[in-house]
mmCIF file of the N, C-alpha and C atoms, coordinates in Angstrom:
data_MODEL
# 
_entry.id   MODEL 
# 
loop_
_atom_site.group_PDB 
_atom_site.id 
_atom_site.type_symbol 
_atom_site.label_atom_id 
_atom_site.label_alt_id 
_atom_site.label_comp_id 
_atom_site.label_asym_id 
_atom_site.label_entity_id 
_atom_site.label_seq_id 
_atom_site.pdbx_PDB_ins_code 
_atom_site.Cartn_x 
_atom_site.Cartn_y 
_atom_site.Cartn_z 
_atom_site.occupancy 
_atom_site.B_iso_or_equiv 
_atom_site.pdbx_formal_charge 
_atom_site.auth_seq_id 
_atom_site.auth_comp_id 
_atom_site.auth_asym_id 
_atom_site.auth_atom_id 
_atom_site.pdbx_PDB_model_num 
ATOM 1   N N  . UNK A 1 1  ? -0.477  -0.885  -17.116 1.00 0.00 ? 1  UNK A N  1 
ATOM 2   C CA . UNK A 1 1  ? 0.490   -1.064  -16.056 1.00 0.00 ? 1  UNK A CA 1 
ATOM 3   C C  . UNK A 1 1  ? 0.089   -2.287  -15.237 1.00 0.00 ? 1  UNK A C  1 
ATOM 4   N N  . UNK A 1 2  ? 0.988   -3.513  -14.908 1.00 0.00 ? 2  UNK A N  1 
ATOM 5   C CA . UNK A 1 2  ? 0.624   -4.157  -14.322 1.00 0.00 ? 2  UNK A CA 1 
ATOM 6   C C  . UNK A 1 2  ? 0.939   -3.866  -12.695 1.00 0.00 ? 2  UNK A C  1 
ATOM 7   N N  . UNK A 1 3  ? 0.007   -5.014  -11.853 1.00 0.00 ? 3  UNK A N  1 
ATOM 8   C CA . UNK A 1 3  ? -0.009  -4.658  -10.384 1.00 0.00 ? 3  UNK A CA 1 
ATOM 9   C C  . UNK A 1 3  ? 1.517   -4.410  -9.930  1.00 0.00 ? 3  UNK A C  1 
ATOM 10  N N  . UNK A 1 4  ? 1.414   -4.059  -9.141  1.00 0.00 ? 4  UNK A N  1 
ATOM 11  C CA . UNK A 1 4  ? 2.874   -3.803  -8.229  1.00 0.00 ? 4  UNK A CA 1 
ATOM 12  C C  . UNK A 1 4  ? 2.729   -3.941  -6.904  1.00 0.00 ? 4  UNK A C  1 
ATOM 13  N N  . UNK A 1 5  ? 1.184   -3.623  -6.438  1.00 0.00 ? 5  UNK A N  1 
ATOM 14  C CA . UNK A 1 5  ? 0.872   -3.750  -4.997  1.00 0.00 ? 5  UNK A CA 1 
ATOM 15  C C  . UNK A 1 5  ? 0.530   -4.840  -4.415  1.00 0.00 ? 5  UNK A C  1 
ATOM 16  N N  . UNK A 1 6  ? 1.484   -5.544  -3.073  1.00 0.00 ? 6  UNK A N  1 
ATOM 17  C CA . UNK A 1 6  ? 1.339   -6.443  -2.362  1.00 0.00 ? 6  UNK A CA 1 
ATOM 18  C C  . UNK A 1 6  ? -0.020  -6.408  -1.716  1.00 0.00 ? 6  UNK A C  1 
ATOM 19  N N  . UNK A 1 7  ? -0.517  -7.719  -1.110  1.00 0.00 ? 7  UNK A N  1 
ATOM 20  C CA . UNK A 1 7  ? -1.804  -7.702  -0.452  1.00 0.00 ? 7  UNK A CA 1 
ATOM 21  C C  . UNK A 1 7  ? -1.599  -6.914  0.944   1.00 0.00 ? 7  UNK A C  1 
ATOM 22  N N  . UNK A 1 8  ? -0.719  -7.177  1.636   1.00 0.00 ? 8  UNK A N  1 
ATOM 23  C CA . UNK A 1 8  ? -0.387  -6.365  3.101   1.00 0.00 ? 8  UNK A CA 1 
ATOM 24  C C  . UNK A 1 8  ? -0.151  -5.283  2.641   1.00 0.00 ? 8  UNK A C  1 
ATOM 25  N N  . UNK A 1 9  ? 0.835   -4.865  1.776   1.00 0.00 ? 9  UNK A N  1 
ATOM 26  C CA . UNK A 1 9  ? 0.543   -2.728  1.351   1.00 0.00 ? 9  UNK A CA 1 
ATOM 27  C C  . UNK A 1 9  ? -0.745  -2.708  1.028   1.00 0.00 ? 9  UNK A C  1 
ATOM 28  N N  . UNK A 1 10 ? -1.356  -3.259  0.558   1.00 0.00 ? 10 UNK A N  1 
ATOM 29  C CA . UNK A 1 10 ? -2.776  -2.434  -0.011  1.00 0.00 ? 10 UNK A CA 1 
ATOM 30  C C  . UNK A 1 10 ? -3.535  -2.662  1.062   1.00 0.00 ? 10 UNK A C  1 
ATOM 31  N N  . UNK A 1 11 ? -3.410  -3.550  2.645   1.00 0.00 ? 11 UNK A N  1 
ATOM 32  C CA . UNK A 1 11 ? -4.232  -2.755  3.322   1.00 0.00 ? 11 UNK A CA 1 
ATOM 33  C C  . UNK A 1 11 ? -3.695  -1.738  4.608   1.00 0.00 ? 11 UNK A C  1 
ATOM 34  N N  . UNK A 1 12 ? -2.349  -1.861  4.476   1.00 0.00 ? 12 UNK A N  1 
ATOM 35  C CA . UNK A 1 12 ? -1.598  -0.902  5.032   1.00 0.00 ? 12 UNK A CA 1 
ATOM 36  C C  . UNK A 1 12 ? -1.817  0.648   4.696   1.00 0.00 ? 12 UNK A C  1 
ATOM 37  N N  . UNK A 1 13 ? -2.085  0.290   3.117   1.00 0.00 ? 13 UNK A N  1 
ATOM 38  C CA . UNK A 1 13 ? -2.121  1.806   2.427   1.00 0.00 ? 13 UNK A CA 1 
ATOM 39  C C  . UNK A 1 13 ? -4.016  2.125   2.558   1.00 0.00 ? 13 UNK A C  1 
ATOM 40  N N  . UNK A 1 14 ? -4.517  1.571   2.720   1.00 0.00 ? 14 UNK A N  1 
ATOM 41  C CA . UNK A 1 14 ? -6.353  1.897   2.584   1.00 0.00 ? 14 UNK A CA 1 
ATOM 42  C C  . UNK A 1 14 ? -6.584  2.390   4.454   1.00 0.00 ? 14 UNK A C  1 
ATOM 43  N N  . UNK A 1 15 ? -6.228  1.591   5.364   1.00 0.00 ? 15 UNK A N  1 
ATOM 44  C CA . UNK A 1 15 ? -5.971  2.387   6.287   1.00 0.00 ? 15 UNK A CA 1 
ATOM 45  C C  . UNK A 1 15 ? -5.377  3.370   6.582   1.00 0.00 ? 15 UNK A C  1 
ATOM 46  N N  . UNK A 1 16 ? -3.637  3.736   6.087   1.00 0.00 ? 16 UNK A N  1 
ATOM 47  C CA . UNK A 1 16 ? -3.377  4.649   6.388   1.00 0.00 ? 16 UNK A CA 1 
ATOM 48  C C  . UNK A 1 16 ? -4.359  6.071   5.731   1.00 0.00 ? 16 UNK A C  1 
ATOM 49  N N  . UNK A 1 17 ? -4.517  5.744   4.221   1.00 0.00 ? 17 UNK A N  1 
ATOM 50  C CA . UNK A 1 17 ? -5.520  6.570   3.495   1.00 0.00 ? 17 UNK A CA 1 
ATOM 51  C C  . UNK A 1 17 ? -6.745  7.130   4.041   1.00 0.00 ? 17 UNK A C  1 
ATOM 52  N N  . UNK A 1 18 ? -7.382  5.893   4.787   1.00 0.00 ? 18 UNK A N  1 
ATOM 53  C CA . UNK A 1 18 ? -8.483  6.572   5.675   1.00 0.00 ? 18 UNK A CA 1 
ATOM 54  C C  . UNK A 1 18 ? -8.557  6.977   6.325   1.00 0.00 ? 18 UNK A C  1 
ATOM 55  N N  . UNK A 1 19 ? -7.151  6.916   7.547   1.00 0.00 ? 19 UNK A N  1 
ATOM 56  C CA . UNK A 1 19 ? -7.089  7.585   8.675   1.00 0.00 ? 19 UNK A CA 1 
ATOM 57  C C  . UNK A 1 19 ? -6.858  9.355   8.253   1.00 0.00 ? 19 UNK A C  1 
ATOM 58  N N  . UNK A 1 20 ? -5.900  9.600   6.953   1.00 0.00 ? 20 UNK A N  1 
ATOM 59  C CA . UNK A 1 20 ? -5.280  10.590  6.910   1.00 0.00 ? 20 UNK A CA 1 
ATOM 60  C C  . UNK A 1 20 ? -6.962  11.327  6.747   1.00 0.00 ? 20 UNK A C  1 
ATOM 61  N N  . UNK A 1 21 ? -7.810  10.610  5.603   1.00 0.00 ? 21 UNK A N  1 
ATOM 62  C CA . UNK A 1 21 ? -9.321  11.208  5.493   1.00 0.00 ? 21 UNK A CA 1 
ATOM 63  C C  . UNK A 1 21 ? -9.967  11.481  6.726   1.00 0.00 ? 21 UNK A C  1 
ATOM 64  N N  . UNK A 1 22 ? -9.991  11.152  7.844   1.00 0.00 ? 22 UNK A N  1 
ATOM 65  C CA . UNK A 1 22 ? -10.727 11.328  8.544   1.00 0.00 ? 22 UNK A CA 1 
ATOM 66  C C  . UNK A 1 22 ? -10.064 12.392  9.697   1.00 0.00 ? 22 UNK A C  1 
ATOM 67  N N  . UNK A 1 23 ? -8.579  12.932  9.601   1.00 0.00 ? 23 UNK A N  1 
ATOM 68  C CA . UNK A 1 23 ? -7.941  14.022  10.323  1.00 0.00 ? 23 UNK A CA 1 
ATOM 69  C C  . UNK A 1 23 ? -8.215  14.993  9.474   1.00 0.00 ? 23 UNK A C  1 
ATOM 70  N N  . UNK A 1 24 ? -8.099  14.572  7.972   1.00 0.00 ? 24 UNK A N  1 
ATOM 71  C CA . UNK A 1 24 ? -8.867  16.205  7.034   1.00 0.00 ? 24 UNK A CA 1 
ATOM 72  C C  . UNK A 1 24 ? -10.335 16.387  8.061   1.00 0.00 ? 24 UNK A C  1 
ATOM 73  N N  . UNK A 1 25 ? -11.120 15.229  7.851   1.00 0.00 ? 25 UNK A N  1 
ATOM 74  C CA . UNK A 1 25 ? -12.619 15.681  7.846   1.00 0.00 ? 25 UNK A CA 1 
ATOM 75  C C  . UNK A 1 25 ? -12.700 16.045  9.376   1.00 0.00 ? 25 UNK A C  1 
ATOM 76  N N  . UNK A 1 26 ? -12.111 15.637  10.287  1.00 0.00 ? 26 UNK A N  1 
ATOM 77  C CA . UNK A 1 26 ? -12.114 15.996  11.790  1.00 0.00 ? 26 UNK A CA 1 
ATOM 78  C C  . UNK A 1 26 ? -11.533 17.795  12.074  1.00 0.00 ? 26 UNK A C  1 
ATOM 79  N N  . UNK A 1 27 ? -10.390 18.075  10.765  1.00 0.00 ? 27 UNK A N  1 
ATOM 80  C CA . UNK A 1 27 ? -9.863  19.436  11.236  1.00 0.00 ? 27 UNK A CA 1 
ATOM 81  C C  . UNK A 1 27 ? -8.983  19.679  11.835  1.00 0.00 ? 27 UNK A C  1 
ATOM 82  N N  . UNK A 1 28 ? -7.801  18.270  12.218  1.00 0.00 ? 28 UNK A N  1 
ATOM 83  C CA . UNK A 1 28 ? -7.324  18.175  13.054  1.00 0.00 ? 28 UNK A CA 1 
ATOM 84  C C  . UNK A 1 28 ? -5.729  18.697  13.055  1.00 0.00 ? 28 UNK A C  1 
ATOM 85  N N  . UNK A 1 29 ? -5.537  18.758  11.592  1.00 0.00 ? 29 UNK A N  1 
ATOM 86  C CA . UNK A 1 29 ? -4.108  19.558  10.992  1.00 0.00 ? 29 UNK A CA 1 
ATOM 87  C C  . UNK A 1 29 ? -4.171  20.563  11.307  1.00 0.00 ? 29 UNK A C  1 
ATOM 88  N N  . UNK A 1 30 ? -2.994  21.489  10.757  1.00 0.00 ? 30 UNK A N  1 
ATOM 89  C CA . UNK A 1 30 ? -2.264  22.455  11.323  1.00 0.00 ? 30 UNK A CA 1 
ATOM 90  C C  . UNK A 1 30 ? -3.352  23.539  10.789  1.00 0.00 ? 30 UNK A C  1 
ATOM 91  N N  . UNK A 1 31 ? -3.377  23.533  9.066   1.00 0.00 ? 31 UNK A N  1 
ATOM 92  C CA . UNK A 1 31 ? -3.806  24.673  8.278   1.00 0.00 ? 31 UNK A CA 1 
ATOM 93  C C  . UNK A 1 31 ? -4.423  23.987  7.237   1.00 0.00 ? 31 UNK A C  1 
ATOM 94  N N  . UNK A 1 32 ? -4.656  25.141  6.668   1.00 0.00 ? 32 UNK A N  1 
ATOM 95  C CA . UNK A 1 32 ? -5.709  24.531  4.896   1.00 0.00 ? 32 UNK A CA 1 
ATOM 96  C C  . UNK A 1 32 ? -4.793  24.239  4.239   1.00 0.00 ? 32 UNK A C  1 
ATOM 97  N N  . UNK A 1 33 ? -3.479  24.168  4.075   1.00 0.00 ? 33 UNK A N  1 
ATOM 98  C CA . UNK A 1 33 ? -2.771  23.747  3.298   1.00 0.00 ? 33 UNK A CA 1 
ATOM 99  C C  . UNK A 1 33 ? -2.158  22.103  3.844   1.00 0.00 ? 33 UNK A C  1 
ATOM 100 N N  . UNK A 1 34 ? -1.696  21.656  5.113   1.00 0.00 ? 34 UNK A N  1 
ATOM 101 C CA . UNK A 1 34 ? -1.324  20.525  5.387   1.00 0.00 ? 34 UNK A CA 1 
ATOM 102 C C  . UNK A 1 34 ? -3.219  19.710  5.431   1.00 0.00 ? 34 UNK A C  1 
ATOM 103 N N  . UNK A 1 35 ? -3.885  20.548  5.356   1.00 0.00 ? 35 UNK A N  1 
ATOM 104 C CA . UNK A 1 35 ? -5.554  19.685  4.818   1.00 0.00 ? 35 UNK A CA 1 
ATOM 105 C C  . UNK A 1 35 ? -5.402  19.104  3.407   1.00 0.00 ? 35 UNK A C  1 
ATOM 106 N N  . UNK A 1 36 ? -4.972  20.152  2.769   1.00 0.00 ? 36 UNK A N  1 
ATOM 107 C CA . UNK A 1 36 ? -4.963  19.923  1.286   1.00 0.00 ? 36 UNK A CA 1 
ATOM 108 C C  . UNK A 1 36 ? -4.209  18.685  0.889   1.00 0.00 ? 36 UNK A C  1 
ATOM 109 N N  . UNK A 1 37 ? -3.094  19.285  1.100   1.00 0.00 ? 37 UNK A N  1 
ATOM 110 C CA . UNK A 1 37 ? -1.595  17.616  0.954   1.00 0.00 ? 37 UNK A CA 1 
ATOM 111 C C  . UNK A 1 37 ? -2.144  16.296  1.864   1.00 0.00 ? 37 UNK A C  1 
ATOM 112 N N  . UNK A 1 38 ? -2.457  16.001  3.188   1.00 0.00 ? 38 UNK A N  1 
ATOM 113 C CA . UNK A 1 38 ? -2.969  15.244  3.478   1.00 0.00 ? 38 UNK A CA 1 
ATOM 114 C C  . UNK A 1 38 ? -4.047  14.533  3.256   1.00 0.00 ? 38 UNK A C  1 
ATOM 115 N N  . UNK A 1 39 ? -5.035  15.489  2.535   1.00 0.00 ? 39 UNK A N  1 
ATOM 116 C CA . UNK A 1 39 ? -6.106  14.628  1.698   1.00 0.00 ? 39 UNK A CA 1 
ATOM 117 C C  . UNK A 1 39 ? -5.814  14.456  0.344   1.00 0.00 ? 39 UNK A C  1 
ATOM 118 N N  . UNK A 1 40 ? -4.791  15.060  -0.488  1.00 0.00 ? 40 UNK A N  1 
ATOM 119 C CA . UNK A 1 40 ? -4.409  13.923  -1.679  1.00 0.00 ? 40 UNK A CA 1 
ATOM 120 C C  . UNK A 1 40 ? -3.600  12.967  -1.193  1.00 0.00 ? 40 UNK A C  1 
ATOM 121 N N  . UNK A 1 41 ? -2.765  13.448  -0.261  1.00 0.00 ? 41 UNK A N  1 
ATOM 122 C CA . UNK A 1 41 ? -1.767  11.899  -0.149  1.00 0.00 ? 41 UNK A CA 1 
ATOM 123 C C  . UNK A 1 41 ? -2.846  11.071  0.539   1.00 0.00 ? 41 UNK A C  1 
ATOM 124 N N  . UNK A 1 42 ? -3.963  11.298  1.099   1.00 0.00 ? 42 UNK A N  1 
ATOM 125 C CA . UNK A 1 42 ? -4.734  9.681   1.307   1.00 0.00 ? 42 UNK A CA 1 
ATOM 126 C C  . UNK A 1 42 ? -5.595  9.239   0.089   1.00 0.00 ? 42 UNK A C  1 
ATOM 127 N N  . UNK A 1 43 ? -5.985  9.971   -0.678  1.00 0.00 ? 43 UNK A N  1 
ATOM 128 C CA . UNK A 1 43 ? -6.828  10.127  -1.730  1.00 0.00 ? 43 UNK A CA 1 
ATOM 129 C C  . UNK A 1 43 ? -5.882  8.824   -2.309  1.00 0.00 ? 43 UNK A C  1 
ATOM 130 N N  . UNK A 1 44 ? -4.521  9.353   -2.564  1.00 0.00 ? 44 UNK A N  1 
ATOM 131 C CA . UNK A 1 44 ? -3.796  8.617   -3.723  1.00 0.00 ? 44 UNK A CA 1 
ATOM 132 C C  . UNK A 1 44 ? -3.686  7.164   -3.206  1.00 0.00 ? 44 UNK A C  1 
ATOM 133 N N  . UNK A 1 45 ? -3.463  7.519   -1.744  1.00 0.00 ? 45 UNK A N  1 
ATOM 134 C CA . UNK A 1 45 ? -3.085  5.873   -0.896  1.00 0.00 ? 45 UNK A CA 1 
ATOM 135 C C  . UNK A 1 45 ? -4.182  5.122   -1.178  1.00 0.00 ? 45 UNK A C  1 
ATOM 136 N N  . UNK A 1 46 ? -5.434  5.157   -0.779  1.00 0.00 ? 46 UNK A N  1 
ATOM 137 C CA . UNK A 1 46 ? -6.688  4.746   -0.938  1.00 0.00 ? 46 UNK A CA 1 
ATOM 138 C C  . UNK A 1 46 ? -7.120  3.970   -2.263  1.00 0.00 ? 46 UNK A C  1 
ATOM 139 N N  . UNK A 1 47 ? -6.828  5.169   -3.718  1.00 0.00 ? 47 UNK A N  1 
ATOM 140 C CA . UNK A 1 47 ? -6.911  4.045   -4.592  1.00 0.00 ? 47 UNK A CA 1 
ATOM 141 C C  . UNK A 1 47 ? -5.764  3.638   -5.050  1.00 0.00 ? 47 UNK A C  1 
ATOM 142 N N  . UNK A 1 48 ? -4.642  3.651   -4.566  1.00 0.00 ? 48 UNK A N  1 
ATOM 143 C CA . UNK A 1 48 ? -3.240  2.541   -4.710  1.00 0.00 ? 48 UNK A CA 1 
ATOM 144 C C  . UNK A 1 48 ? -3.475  1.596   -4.371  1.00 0.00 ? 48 UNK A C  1 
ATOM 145 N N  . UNK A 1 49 ? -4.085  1.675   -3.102  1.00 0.00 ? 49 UNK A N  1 
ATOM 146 C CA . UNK A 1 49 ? -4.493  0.442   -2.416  1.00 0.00 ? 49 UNK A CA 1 
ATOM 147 C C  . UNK A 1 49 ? -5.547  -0.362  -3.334  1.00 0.00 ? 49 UNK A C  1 
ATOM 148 N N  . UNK A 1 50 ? -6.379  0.451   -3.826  1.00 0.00 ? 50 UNK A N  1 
ATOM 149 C CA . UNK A 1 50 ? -7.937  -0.447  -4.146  1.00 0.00 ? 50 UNK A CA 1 
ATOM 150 C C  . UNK A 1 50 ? -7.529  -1.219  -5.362  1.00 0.00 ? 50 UNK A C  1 
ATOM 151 N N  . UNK A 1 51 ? -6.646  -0.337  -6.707  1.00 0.00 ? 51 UNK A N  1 
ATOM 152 C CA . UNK A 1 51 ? -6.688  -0.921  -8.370  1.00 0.00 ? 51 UNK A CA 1 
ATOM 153 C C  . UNK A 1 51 ? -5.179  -1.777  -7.602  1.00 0.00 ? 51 UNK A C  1 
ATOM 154 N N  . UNK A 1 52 ? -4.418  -1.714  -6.904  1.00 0.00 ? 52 UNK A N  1 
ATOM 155 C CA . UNK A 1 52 ? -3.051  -2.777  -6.678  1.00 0.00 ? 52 UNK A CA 1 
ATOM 156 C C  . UNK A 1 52 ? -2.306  -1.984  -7.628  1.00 0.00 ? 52 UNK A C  1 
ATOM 157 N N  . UNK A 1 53 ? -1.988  -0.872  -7.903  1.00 0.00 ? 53 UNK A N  1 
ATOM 158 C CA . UNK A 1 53 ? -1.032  -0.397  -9.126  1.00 0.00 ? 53 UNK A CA 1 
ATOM 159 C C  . UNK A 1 53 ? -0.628  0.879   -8.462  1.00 0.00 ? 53 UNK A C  1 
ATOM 160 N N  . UNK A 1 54 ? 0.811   1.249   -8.268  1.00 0.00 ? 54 UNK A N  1 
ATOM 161 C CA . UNK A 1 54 ? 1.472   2.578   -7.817  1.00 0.00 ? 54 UNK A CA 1 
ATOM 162 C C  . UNK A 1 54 ? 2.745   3.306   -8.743  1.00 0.00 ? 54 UNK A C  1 
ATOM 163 N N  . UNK A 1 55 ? 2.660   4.502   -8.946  1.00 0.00 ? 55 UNK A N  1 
ATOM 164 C CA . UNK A 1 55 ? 2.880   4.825   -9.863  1.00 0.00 ? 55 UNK A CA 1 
ATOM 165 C C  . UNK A 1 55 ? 4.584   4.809   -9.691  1.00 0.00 ? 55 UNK A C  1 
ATOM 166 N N  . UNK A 1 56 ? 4.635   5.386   -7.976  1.00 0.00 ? 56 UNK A N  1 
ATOM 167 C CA . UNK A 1 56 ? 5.651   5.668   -7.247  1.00 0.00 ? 56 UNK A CA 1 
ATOM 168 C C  . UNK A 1 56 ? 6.600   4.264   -7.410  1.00 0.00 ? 56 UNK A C  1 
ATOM 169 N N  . UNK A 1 57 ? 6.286   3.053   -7.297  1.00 0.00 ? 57 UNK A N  1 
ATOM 170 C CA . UNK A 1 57 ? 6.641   2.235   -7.292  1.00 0.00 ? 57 UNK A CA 1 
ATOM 171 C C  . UNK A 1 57 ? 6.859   1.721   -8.251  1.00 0.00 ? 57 UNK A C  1 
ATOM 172 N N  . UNK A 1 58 ? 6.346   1.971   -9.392  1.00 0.00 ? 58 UNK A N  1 
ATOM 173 C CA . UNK A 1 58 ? 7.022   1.926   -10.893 1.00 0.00 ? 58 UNK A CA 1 
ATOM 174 C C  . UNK A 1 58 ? 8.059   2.465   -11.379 1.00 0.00 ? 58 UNK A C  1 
ATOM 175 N N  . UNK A 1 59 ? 8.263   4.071   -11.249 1.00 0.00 ? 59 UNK A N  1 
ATOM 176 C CA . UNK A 1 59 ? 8.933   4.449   -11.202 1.00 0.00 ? 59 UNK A CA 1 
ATOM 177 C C  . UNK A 1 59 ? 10.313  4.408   -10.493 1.00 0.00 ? 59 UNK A C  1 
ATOM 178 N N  . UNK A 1 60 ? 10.382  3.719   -9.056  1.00 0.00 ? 60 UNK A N  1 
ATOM 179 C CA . UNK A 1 60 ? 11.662  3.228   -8.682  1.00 0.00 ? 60 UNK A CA 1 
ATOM 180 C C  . UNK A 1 60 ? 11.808  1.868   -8.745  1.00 0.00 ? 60 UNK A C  1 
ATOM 181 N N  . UNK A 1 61 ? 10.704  0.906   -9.649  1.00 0.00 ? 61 UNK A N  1 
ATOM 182 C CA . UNK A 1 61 ? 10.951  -0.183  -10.034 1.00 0.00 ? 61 UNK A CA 1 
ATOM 183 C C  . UNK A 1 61 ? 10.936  -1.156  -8.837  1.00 0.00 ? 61 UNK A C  1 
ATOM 184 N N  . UNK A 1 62 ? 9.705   -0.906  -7.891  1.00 0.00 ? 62 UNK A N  1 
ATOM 185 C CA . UNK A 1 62 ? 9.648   -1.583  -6.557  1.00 0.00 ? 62 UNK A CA 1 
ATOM 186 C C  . UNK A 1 62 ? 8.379   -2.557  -6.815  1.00 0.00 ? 62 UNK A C  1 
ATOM 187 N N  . UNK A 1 63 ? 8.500   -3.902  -6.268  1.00 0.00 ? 63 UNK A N  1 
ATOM 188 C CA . UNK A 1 63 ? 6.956   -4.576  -7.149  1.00 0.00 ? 63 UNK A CA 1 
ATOM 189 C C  . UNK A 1 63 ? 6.813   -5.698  -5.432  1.00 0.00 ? 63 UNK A C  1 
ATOM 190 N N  . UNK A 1 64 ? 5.936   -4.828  -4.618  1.00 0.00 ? 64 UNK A N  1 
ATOM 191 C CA . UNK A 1 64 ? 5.590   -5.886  -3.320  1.00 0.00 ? 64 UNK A CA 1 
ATOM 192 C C  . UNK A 1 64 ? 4.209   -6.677  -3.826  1.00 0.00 ? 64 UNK A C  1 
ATOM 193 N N  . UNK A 1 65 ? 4.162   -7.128  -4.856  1.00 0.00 ? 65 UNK A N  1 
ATOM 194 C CA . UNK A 1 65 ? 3.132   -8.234  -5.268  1.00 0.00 ? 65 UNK A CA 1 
ATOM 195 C C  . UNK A 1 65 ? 3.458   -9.598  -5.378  1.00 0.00 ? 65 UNK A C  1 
ATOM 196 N N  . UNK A 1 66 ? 5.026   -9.179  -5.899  1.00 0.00 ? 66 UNK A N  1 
ATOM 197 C CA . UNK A 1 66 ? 5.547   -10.940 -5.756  1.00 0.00 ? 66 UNK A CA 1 
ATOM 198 C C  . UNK A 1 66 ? 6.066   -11.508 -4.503  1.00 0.00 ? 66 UNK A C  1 
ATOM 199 N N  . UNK A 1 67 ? 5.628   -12.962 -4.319  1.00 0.00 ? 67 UNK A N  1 
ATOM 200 C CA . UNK A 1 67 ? 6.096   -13.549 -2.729  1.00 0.00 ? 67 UNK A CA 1 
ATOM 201 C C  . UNK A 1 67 ? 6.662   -14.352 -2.976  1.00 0.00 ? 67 UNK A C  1 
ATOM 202 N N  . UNK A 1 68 ? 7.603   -14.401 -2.099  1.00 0.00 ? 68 UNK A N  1 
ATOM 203 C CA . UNK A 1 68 ? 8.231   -15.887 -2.271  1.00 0.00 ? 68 UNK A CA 1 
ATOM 204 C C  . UNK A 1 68 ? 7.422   -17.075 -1.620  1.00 0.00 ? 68 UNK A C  1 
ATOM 205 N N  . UNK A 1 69 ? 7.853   -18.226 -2.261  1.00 0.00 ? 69 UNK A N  1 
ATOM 206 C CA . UNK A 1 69 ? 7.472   -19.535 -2.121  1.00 0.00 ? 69 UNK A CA 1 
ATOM 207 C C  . UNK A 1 69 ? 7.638   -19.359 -0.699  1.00 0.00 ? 69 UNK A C  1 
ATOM 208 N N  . UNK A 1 70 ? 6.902   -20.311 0.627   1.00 0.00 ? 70 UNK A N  1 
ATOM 209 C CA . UNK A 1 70 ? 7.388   -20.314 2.040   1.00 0.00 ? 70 UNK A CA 1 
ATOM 210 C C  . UNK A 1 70 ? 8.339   -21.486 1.790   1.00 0.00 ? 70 UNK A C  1 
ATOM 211 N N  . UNK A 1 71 ? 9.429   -21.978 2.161   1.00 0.00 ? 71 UNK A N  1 
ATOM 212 C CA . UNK A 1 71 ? 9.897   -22.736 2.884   1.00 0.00 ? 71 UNK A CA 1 
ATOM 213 C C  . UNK A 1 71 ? 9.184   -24.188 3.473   1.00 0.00 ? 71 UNK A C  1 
ATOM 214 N N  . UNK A 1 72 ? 9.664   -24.858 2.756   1.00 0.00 ? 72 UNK A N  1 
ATOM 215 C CA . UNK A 1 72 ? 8.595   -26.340 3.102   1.00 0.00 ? 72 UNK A CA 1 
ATOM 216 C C  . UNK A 1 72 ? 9.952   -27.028 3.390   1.00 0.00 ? 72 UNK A C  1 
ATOM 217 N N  . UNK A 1 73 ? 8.965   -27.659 5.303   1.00 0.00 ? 73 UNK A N  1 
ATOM 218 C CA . UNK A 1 73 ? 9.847   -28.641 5.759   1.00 0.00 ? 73 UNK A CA 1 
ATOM 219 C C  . UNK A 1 73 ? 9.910   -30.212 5.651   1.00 0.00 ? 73 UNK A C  1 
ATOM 220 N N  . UNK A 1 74 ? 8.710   -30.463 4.696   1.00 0.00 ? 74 UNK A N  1 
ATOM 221 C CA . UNK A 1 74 ? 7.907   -31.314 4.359   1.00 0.00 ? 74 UNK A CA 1 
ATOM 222 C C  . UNK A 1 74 ? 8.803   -32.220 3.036   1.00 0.00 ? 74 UNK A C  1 
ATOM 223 N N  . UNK A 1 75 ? 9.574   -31.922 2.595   1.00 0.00 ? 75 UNK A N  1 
ATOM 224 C CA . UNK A 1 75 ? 10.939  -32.120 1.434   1.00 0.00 ? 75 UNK A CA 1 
ATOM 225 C C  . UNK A 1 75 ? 11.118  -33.753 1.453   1.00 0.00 ? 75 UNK A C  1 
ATOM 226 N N  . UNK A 1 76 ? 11.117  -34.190 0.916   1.00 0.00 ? 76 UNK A N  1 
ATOM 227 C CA . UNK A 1 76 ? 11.062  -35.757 0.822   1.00 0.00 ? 76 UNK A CA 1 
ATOM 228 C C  . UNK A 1 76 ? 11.768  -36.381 0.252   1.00 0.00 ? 76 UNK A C  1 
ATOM 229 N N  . UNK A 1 77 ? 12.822  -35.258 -0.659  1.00 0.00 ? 77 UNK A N  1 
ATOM 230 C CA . UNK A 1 77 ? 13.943  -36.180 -1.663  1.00 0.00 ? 77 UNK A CA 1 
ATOM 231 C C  . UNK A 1 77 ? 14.901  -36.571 -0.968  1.00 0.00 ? 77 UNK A C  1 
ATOM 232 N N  . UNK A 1 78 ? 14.717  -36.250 0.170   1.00 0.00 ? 78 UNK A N  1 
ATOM 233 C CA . UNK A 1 78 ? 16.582  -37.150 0.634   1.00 0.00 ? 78 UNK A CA 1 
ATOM 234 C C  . UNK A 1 78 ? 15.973  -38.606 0.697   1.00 0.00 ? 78 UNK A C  1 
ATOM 235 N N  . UNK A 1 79 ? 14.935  -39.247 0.984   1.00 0.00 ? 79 UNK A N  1 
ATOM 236 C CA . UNK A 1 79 ? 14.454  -40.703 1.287   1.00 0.00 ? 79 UNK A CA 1 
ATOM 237 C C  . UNK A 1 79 ? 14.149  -40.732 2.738   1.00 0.00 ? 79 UNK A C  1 
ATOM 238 N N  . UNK A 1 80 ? 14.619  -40.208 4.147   1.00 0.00 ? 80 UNK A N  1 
ATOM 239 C CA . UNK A 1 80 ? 14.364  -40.567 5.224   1.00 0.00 ? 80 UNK A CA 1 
ATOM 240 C C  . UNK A 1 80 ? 13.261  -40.381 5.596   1.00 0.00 ? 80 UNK A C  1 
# 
């Protein structure tokens, strides 16, 4: 599978991942069950983030790795 993950999601997603890790490890959810779901959904964020590849995003065919060119004002073919 090639990458799909942009450089700003993957550290969007490694923070959010760690934060969610550290409300598991703090205790700070509701129950053992929103512990459970919240530490795979950071688990998964974490290494989405790390290999750049999401599965989720394959599957709806979403790819934030490619950027566009910026805009250069610097253009020189008109001659002036």
């Amino acid at each position: 599978m090639d990458r799909n993950v942009g450089p700003e999601d993957r550290v969007v997603r490694i923070v959010v991942g760690l934060g969610l890790g550290l409300l598991v490890y703090l205790g700070v959810l509701g129950g053992p069950i929103a512990g459970i779901i919240a530490g795979v959904v950071g688990v998964y964020l974490v290494l989405t983030g790390l290999f750049a590849r999401c599965i989720v995003y394959k599957l709806i065919d979403v790819d934030t790795s490619i950027q566009e060119q910026p805009y250069s004002s610097t253009d020189d073919r008109a001659g002036l």
